[in-house]
matplotlib code that plots the C-alpha trace (Angstrom):
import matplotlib.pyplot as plt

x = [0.0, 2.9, 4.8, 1.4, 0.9, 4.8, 4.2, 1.0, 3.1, 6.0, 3.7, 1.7, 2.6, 1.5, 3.0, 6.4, 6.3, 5.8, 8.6, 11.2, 10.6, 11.4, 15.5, 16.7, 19.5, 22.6, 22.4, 19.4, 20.8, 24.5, 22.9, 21.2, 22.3, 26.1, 25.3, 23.4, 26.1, 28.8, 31.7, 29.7, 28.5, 32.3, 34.0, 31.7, 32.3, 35.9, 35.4, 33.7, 36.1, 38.9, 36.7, 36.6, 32.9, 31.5, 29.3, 25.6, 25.0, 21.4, 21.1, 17.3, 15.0, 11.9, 8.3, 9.7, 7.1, 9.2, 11.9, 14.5, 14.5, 14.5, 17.5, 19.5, 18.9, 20.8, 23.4, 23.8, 24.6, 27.0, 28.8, 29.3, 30.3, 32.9, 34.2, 33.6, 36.6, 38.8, 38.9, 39.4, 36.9, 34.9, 35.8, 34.2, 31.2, 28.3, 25.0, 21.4, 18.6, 15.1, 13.3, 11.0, 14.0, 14.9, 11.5, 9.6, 6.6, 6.4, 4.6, 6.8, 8.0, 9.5, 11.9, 13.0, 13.8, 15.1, 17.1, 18.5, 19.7, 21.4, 23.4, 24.0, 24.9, 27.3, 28.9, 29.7, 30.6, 33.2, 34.6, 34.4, 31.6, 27.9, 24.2, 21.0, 17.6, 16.1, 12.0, 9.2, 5.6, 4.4, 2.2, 5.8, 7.3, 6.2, 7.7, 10.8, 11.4, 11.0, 13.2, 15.7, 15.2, 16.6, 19.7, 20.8, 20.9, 24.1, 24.9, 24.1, 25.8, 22.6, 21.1, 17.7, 16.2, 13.1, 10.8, 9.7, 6.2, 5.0, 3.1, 4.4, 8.4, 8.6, 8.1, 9.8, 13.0, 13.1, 12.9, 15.8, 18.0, 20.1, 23.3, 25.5, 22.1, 22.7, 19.5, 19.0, 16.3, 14.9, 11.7, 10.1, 9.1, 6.2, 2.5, 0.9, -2.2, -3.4, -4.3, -0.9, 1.6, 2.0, 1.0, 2.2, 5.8, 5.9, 4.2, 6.8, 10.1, 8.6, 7.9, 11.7, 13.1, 11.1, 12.7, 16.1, 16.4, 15.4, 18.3, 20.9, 19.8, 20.0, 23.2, 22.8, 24.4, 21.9, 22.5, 21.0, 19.5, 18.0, 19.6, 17.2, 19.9, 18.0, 17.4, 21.3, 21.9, 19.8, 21.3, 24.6, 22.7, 21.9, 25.2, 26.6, 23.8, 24.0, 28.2, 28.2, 31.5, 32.3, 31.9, 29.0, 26.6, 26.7, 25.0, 23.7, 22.9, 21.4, 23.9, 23.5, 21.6, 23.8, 27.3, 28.8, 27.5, 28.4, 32.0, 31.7, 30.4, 33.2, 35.8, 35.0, 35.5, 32.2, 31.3, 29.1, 27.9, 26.4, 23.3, 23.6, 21.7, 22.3, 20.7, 18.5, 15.1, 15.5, 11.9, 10.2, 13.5, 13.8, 10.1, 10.4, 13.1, 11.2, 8.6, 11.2, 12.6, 10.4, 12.4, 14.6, 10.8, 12.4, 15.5, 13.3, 10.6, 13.4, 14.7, 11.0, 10.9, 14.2, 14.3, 18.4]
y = [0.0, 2.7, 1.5, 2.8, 5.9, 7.3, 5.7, 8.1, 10.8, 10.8, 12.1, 14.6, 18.5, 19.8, 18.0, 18.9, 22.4, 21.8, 19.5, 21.3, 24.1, 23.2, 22.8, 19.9, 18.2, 17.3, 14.1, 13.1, 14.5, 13.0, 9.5, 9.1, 11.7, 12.6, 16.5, 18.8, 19.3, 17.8, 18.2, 16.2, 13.4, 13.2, 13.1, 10.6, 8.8, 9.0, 7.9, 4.8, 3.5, 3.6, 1.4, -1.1, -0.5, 0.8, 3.8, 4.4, 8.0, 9.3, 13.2, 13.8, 14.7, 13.4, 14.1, 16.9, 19.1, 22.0, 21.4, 23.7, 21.4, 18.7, 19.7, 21.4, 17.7, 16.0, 19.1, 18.4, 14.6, 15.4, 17.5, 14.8, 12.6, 14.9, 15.6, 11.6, 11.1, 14.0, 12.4, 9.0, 7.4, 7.1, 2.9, 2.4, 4.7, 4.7, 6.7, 5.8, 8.3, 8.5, 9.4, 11.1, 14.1, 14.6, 14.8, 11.2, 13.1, 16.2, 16.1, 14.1, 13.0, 10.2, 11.5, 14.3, 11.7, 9.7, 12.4, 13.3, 9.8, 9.6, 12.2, 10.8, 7.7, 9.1, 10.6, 7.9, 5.6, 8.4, 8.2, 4.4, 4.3, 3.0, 4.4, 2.4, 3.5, 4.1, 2.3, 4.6, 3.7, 1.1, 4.1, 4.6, 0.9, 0.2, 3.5, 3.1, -0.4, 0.8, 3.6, 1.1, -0.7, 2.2, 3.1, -0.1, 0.1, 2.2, 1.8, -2.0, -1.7, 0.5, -0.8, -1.9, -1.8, -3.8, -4.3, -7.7, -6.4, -5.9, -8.7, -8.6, -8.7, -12.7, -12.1, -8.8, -10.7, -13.7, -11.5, -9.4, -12.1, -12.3, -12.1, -8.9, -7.1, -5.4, -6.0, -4.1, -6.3, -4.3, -5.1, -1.5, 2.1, 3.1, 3.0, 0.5, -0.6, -4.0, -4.6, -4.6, -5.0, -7.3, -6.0, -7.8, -7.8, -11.9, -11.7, -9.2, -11.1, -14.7, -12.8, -11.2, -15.0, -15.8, -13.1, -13.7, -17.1, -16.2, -13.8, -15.7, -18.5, -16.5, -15.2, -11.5, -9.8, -9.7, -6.6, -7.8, -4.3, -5.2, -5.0, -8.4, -10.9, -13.5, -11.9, -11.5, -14.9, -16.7, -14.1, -16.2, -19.6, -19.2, -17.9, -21.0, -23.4, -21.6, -21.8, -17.4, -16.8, -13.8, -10.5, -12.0, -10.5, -7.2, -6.6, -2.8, -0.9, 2.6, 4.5, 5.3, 1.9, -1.7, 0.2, -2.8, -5.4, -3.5, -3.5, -7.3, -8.6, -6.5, -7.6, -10.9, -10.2, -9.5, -6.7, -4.3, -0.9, 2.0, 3.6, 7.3, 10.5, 14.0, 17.3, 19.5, 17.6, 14.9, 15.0, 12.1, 9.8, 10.6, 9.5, 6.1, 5.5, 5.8, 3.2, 0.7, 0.9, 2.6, 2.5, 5.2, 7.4, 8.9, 10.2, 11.6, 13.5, 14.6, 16.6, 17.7, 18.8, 20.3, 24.5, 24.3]
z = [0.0, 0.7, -2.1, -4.6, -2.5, -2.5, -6.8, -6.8, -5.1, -7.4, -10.3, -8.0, -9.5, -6.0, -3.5, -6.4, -6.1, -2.9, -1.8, -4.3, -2.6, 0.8, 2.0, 1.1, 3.4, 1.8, 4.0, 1.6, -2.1, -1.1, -0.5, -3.5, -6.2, -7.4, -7.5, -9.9, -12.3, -15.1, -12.7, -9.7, -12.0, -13.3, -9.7, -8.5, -11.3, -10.8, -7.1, -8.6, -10.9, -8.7, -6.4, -9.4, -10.0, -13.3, -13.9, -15.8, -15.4, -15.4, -16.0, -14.3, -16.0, -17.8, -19.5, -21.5, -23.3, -24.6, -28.0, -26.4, -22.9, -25.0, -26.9, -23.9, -22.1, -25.2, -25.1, -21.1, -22.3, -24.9, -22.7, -19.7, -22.4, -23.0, -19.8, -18.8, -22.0, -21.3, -17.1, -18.6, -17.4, -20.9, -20.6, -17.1, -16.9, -19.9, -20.0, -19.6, -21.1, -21.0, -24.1, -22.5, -21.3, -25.5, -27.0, -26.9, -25.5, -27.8, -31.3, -33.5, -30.5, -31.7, -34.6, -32.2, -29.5, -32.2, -33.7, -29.9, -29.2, -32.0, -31.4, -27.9, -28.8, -31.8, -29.4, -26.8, -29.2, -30.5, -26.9, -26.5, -24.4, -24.7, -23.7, -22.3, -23.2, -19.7, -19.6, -18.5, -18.1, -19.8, -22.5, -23.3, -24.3, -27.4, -28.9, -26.8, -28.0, -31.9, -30.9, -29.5, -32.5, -34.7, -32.6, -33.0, -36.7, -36.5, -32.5, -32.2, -28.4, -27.3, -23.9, -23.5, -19.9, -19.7, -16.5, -15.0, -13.4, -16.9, -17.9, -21.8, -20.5, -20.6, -24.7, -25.0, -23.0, -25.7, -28.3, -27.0, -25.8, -28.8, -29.6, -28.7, -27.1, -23.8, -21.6, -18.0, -16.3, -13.4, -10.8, -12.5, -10.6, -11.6, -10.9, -13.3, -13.4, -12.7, -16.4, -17.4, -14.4, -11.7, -8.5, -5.4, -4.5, -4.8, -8.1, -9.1, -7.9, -9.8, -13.0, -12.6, -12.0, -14.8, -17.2, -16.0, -16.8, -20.5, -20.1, -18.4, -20.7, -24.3, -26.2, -25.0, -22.3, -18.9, -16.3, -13.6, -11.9, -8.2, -5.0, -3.5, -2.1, -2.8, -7.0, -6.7, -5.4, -7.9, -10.4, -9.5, -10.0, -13.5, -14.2, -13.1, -14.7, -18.1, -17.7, -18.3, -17.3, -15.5, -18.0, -19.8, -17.3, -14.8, -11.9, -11.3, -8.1, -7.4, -6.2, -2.3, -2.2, -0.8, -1.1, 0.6, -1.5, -4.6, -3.4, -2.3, -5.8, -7.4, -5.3, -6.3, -9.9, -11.2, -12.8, -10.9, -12.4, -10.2, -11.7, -10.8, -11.2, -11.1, -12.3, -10.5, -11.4, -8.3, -7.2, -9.2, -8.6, -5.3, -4.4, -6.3, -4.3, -1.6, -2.9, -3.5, -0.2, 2.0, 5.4, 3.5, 4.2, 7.2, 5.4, 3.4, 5.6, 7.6, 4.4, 3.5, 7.3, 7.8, 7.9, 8.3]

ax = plt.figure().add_subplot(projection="3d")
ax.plot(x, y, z, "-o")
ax.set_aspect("equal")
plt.show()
């Protein structure tokens, strides 16, 4: 029940403006996101690597409905993609955008999301690096998945993320799990509707077994995105049934979430990338946080409550 209230929450405009404009403890943006600009993402990024962990890096934003944001969000990723190659770090730390933040939602949406990607993921690959197609609400897949489908035309090495409580995943995981396809399979974050999503959190972790064994199982390379011990134990299982050696698969973290077991799976050789955000727009990511784990609620009312 808290889980679909803070979901509910998340999209709420009011309780936004609201939130936003209260102080915000550096306890609470520290925790969970790198900073609100290029240089914070970067030196995060930097801390990272030399901890042997690999980077995705989120810049926040989403639900774009103005062309200039649109385009400023794929000039904001350009230029971390930039700074990421001139620190070096271009070979441990990627990108992960969601259409929605360059365009998807605008008229033409698609061919100026399209158009916006492309130029991301031109870029990365000039600097040796790849990009991941963040999932939205499930309104969104279908167009993100064609949209996928283009990218990897001319950037074959372009992530897919795809989300287990959907009921359509099973299918839209065989059809992905081919050969050279990057696949981030995560429990998903947003309210859905019983019509097309799971809704109970044991309905949610069998369907995510479920899709990961079609992973583990195909010819594509699985990132394994939850931090459940039991999801990253089993991960380990099939790794080990289907004989996936170690760099075949990745396991991904939020970053701020499990910081020891990131650094345990990666001192054990296996590759472990850190999923984190930055930018100014940390409302709506910070909430589904919440739903996902809500005993981090009280770090989060006590920076809502905070007049310091």
């Amino acid at each position: 029940m808290l889980r679909q209230v803070l979901l509910t929450v998340s999209r709420n405009d009011k309780i936004r403006d609201l939130s936003v404009a209260l102080p915000i403890t550096r306890q609470v943006v520290q925790r969970f996101i790198a900073g609100e600009e290029v240089p914070d993402a970067v030196s995060v990024s930097a801390e990272l690597a030399a901890s042997g962990r690999l980077i995705t890096i989120d810049r926040l934003g989403e639900d774009v409905l103005d062309v200039e944001q649109a385009n400023k969000t794929r000039t904001d990723y350009l230029e971390l993609l930039d700074a990421l190659a001139a620190q070096g770090l271009a070979a441990d730390a990627e990108v992960s955008v969601k259409l929605s933040a360059v365009g998807q939602a605008l008229p033409d949406g698609e061919k100026i999301a399209l158009d916006n990607a492309l130029a991301i993921c031109e870029t990365a690959t000039r600097h040796g690096t790849t990009v991941t197609l963040d999932m939205e609400d499930h309104t969104t897949t279908d167009s993100t998945l064609g949209i996928l489908s283009e990218l990897r035309k001319d950037f074959p090495q372009t992530g897919a993320v795809l989300q287990a409580y959907l009921y359509r995943t099973e299918a839209d995981c065989r059809d992905l799990a081919t050969e050279g396809s990057r696949v981030r399979l995560c429990k998903g974050a947003y309210k859905e509707p019983e019509s097309v999503a799971y809704q109970s959190t044991h309905d949610v972790d069998l369907a995510y077994v479920r899709c990961l064994k079609i992973l583990m199982a195909g010819d594509g390379y699985p990132m394994i995105a939850s931090h459940d011990p039991r999801l990253v134990e089993i991960a380990g299982a099939l790794a080990i049934h289907n004989d996936r050696q170690k760099g075949s698969y990745e396991y991904q973290m939020l970053y701020g979430v499990r910081p020891e077991e990131q650094m345990r799976l990666a001192e054990q050789g296996e590759k472990m990338r850190v999923y984190v955000p930055y930018g100014q727009d940390w409302y709506g990511y910070m909430v589904r946080r919440m739903a996902e784990k809500p005993a981090n609620m009280g770090l989060f009312v006590k920076s809502l409550t905070s007049r310091k």
